[in-house]
N, C-alpha and C positions, 0 to 999 in steps of 0.2 A: 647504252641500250642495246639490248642485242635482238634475234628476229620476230618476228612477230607471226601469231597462231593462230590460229580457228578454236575457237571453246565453246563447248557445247553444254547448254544448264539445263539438268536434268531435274527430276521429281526427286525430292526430300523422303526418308522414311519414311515421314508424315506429317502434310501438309500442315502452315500455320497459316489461317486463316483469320480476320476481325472483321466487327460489327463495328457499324459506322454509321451511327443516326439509327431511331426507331422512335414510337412514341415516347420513349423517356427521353431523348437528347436528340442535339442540333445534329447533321454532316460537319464535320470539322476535315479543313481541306488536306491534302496527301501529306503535301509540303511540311507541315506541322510535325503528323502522325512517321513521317519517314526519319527528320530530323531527333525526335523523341527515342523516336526505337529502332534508330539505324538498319533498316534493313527495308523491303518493302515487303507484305506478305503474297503468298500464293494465289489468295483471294480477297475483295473487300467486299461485306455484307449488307447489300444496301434494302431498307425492308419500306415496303409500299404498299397500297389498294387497290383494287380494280371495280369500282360498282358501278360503272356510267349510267346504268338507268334507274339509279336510286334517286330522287329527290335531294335536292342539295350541292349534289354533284358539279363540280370536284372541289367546290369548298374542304378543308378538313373536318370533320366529322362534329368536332367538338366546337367548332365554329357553326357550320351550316345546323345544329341541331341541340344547341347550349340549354342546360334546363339545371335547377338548383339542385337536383336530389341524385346526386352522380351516387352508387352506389358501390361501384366497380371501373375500371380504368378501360371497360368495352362497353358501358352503357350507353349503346347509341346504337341508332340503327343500322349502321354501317363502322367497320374496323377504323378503331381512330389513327391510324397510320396517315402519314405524308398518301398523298392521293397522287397516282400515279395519271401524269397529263397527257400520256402517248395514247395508241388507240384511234378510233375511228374518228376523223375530224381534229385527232391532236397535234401537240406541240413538240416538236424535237427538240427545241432550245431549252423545252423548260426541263423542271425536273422528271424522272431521276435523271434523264442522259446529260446533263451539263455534267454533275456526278458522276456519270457512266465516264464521261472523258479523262476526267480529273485523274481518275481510278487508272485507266488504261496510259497513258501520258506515262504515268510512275510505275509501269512497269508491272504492272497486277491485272486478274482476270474481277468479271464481275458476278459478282453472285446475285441475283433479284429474287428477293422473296419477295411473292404477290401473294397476298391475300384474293380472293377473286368471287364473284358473284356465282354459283354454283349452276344457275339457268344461263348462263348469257352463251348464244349460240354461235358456229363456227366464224361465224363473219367479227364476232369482235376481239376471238382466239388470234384467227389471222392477221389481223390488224397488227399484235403484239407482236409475233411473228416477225413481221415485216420493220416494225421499230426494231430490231434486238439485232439485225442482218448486217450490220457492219458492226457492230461491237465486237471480234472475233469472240473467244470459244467464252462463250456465256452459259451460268449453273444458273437453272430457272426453278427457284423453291416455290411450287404453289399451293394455298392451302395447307399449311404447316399445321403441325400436333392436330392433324387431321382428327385424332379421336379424340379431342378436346371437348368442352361443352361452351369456350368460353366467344369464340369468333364467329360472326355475323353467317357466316357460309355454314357453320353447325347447327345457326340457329331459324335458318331458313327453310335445310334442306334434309332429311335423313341422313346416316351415317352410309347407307348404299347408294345414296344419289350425290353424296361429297366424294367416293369413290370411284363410280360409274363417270361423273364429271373429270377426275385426274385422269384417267384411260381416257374419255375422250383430247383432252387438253395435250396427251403424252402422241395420239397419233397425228394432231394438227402440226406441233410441233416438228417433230419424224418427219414429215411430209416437207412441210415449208419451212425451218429453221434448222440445218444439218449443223449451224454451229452452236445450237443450245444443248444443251443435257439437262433431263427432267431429275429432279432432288422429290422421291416421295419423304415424308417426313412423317414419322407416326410417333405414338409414346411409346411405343415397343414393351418392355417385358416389364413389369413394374416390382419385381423381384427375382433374383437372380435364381431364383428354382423355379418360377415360371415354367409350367409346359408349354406355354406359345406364349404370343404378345397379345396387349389388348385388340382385340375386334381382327385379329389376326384372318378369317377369312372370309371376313365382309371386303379387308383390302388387300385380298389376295393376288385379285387381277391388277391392281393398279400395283401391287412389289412388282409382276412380271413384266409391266409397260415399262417402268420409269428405269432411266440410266444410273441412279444413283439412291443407295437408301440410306436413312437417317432416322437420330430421336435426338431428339432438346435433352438436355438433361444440365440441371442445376444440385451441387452439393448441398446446398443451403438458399432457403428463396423465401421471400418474405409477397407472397402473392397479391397483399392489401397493399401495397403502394398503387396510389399518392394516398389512399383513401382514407387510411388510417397507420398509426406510427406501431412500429414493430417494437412491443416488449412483455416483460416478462408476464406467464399466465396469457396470452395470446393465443390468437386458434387461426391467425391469416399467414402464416410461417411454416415453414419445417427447417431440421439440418438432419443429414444423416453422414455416415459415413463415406468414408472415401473408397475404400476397398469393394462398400457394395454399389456406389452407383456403377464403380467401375464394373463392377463384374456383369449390372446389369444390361450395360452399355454392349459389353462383348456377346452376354447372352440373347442381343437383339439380334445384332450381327450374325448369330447362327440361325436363328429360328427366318431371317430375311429368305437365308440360305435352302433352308428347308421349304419354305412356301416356293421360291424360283427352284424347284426339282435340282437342287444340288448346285445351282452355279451362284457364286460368291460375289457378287454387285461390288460395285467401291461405298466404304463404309464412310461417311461423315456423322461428328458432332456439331448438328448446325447453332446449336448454340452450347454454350461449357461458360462454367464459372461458381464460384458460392457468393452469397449474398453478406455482404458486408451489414447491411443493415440485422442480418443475425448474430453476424459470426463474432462481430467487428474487423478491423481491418486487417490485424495481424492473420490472426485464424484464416481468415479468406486469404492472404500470401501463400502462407503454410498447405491448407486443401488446394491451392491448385499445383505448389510444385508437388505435391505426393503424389498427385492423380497423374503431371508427364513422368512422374518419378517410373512411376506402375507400366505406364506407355513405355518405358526405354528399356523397361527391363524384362519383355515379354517377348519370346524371342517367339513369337506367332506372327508379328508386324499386321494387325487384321487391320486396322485403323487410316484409310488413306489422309486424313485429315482433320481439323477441326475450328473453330469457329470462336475465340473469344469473343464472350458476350460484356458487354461493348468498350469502344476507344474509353468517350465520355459520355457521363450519364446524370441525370438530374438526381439521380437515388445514390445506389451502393452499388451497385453493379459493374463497373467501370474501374478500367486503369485510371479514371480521373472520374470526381465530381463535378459536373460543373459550375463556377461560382454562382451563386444566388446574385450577386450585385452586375453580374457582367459574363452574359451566355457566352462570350467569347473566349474566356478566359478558362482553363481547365485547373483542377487541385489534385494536384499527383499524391497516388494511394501507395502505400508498400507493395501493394501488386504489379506496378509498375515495373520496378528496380524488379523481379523475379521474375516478370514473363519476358522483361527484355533479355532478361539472362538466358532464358531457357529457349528463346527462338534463335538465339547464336549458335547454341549447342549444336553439331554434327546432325543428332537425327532430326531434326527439325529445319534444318540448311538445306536447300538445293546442293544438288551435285554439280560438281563442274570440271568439265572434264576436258583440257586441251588436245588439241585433234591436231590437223597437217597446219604446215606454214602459211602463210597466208599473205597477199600482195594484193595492192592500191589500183584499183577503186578496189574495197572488199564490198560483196555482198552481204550484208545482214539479214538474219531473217527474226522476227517474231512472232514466236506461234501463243507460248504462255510462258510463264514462271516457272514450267516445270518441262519448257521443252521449247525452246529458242538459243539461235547459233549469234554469234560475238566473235569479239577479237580477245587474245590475251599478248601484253607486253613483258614479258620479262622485265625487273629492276633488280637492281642490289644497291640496297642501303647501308651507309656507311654505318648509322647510327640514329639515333629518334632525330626526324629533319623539324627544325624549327619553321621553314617555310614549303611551303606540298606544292604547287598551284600547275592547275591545267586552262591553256590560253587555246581559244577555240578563234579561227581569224579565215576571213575571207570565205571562203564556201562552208567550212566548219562551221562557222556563228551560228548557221541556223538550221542547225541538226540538235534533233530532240533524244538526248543521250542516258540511259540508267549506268553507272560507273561504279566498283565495288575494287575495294584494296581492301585483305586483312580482315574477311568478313566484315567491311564497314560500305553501304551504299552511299550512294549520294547521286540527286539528278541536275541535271542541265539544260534547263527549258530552251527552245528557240530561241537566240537572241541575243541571249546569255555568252559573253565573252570570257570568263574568269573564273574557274569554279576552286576554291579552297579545299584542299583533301587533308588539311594539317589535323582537322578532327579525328582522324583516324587511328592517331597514336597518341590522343590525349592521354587514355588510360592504359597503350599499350607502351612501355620503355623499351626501345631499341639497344641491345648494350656494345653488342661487336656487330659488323657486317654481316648484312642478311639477304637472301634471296625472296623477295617478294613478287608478287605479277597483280597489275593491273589490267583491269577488264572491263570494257564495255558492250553497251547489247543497244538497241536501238528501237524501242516502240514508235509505235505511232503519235506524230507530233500531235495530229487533231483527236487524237482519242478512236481514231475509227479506222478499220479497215479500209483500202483502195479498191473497190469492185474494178479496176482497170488492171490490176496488176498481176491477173492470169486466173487457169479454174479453181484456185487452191484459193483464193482472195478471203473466202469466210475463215478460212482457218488461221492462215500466216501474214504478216505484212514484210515487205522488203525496204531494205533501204543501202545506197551505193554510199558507203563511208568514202572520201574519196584519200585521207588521210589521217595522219594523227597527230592529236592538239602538242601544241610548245609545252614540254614538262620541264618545271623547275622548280628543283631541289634545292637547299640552300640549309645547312648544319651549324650556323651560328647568330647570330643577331647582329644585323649591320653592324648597329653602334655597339661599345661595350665600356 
């Protein structure tokens, strides 16, 4: 082994982002989702509601308001999403933030789409506000495809009082949450020759509030799910091409540009995918390597990120179905084997970039996935090791560790004595001696930021490695 460095992980080309639970599918825990698709991503997409003072409340929607003639998958008086427990008089333990942790623990920032009551006044903004202050740097989607007709908050309130309500929502925030960033999310241009985007200046003022602008956008979507089954001669579906959502997607991104007097926002796809139940599975593979295909070879890089819509899913939508006999259980789609391919790739990787030497206790810091300081080890491998193992002993055991060889992740909960890295050359063959470097970064073991730990505390968390774990290497099989 020789000295050991300072690495610095920086922002990916363009972030890779996933959807993790909505109304179509459970939360499936990190551990799973990290092991699956070896990597962790930049963000996890966790989708909720906010209606305290509806009737019901906080039952889930389709619980507190069950009736036989479902027509559509929002008929209900309130957004049938997981019903978010935090807020005035709420629960921290419950959801999302147990999920909130789960998320941050493995090395990921949180993305919270709230759906939100469009009257509810500063005192229960605040509220939120104040749940969200240790999560460090949190994306706050609220009111998504705000020009929509189909969610409770469009069906309440005018399309200028669903807007008027984000601007107010964007300076409560500003004010009391400096570690959240506001995600407007609109349907932006719904053709790529569009002169502006839908309702482009009713939500004028709210492109200029929010920190971040966005459109949903699906290749292929079969809208009538659960309600009715997607086939031929059907009118609850589309598909279109892949070159034009693309282009509509870029053509939103300018026109965002246009409405903020020239200044270019961070662009996300908060949600991206086609629908399997149109395409079938193959095709939906296919549409979505074209679409990063179109991504890597655009040498504009307008795209700070994007959003697969989702892990699993009770439909088509998803790197997995989830089984009908056993929600636990997920049914891996061909989309799977290609998105894990293409989040390896370079422009989709964090950067990482080794910096000065580094000595015991090292300081750690984590800020995000796209801007948090680590160690790097230098190794040289003789040849593919048949045994990898890192032995975490005496003050190490219970440091909460994210560790990455050969583009391959892997975590280290509290506790955890022993962690296998021999996965990492399952499908890579080592043939002559190599230089490799291992690297670890160090989140937060509870999932939350330390307000003790200086005025930067919303942003970054610290942690004193005080050394490095027992690495053992081993290039043949005991017995033979």
């Amino acid at each position: 082994m020789e000295q050991v460095y300072r690495v610095h992980l920086g922002p990916a080309r363009c972030g890779a982002d996933l959807g993790d639970g909505s109304e179509r599918g459970l939360y499936v825990d990190q551990d799973t989702i990290l092991r699956k698709l070896g990597r962790p991503h930049r963000q996890i997409n966790l989708m909720y509601c906010y209606y305290p003072n509806d009737e019901g409340w906080p039952k889930r929607a389709h619980d507190a308001h069950a009736h036989d003639n479902l027509t559509d998958i929002w008929d209900y008086p309130y957004d049938d999403y997981f019903t978010y427990k935090g807020g005035i008089g709420g629960n921290l333990e419950d959801e999302p933030f147990k999920f909130m942790r789960d998320v941050r623990r493995h090395g990921q920032d949180v993305c919270l789409t709230l759906t939100m009551d469009p009257f509810l006044d500063e005192e229960h903004i605040s509220a939120v506000c104040k749940d969200l202050a240790k999560f460090g740097r949190v994306q706050v989607r609220v009111n998504h495809e705000a020009t929509g007709n189909w969610f409770s908050f469009n069906k309440r309130a005018s399309y200028e009082e669903v807007a008027a309500f984000f601007v107010k929502v964007c300076k409560v925030f500003h004010r009391e949450a400096p570690n959240c960033r506001l995600i407007l999310c609109l349907d932006g241009c719904k053709n790529a020759n569009d002169e502006k985007m839908e309702m482009e200046d009713i939500f004028a003022d709210a492109a200029r509030a929010c920190d971040i602008v966005s459109v949903d956008r699906y290749m292929a979507l079969h809208w009538g799910y659960p309600v009715d089954i997607c086939d031929f001669g059907g009118n609850s579906h589309s598909r279109s091409k892949v070159e034009d959502i693309y282009k509509m997607c870029k053509k939103s991104y300018e026109r965002y540009a246009y409405v903020n007097n020239g200044v270019y926002k961070p662009m996300v796809l908060s949600e991206l995918n086609a629908d399997a139940d149109v395409t079938g599975p193959y095709d939906q593979a296919e549409m979505f390597r074209k679409f990063a295909d179109l991504l890597e070879a655009d040498e504009q890089n307008w795209l700070s990120g994007f959003t697969m819509y989702m892990f699993r899913d009770r439909g088509r939508l998803g790197l997995e179905i989830q089984d009908p006999n056993n929600a636990n259980v997920g049914i891996k789609q061909p989309l799977m084997d290609t998105y894990r391919e293409m989040i390896h790739e370079e422009f989709f990787s964090p950067k990482m970039e080794d910096k000065e030497k580094a000595a015991f206790p090292a300081k750690l810091r984590w800020g995000s996935f796209e801007d948090s300081d680590g160690i790097a080890v230098p190794l040289k491998l003789e040849k593919t090791p048949v045994f990898f193992e890192l032995f975490f002993k005496d003050s190490l055991k219970d440091a909460n560790l994210m560790i990455e060889i050969g583009g391959e992740w892997f975590y280290k909960a509290p506790g955890v004595e022993c962690i296998d890295l021999a996965s990492a050359f399952f499908n890579r063959k080592i043939e002559a001696p190599t230089d490799m470097t291992l690297r670890i970064f160090a989140p937060p073991a509870s999932g939350e930021n330390d307000e003790n730990q200086g005025d930067d505390w919303q942003m970054n968390y610290y942690y004193d490695l005080p050394g490095l774990p027992e690495i053992r290497i081993v290039y043949e099989p005991i017995e033979k």
